[in-house]
C-alpha positions, -999 to +999 in steps of 0.1 A: -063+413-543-050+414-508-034+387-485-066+383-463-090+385-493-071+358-507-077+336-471-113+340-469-120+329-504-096+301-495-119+294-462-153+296-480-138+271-508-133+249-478-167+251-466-180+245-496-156+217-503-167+204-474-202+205-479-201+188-512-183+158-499-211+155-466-237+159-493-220+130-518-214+105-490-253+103-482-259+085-508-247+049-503-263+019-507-276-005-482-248-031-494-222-003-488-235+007-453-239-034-441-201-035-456-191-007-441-208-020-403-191-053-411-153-036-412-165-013-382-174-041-361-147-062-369-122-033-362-137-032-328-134-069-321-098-072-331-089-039-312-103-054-278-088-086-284-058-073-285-063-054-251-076-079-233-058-113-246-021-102-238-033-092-210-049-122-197-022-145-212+006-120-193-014-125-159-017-167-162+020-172-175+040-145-166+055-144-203+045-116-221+035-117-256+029-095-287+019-104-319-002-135-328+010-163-353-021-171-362-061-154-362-092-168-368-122-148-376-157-154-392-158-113-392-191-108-372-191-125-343-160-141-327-122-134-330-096-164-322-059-156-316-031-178-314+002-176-299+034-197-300+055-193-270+095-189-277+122-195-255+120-186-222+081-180-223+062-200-196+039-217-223+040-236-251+008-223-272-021-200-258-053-196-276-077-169-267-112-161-284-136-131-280-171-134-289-186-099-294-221-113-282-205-116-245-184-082-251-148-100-236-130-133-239-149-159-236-122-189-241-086-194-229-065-222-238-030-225-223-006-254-232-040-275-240-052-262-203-086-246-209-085-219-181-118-200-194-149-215-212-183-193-213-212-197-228-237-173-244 
């Protein structure tokens, strides 16, 4: 058996491979697709958060920060991050929540200074 008969059957046995694995995954159940939308949208929330919160906090203080001490999180609808300033930051503490229901921050809390407060 040559070289390139050897790579095709290796190419089909991907396809197949490939095929059986699409075919396999179909069948979850509701629990595992809810669970599975639950981890996707929480991804999502924490990924923005921490786009837009450093951000924000970076453009009030003029301290940049990096990773929060602390994060809050009832999974589905809000993430709360919380960040104690070191020496030579410009703050003290900065809190910053995103609700998912507004799509961006919709509180900031600076040194007990609430600089942003909407409601949905």
């Amino acid at each position: 058996m040559g070289d390139s008969q050897k790579l095709m059957i290796a190419v089909a046995g991907v396809f197949v491979a490939g095929f059986f694995i699409v075919g396999a995954s179909k069948d979850q159940t509701i629990e595992q697709k809810e669970s599975a939308s639950q981890i996707r949208t929480l991804v999502a929330m924490q990924e923005m958060a921490t786009q837009k919160c450093p951000k924000l906090i970076q453009d009030k203080t003029g301290s940049q920060v990096y990773f929060p001490s602390k994060t809050d999180t009832d999974k589905e609808t809000y993430v709360t991050m919380e960040w104690v300033g070191e020496k030579g930051d410009n703050f003290k503490t900065a809190s910053c929540t995103l609700q998912q229901q507004l799509g961006g921050i919709s509180k900031l809390v600076i040194d007990g200074e609430v600089l942003i407060d909407k409601k949905f």
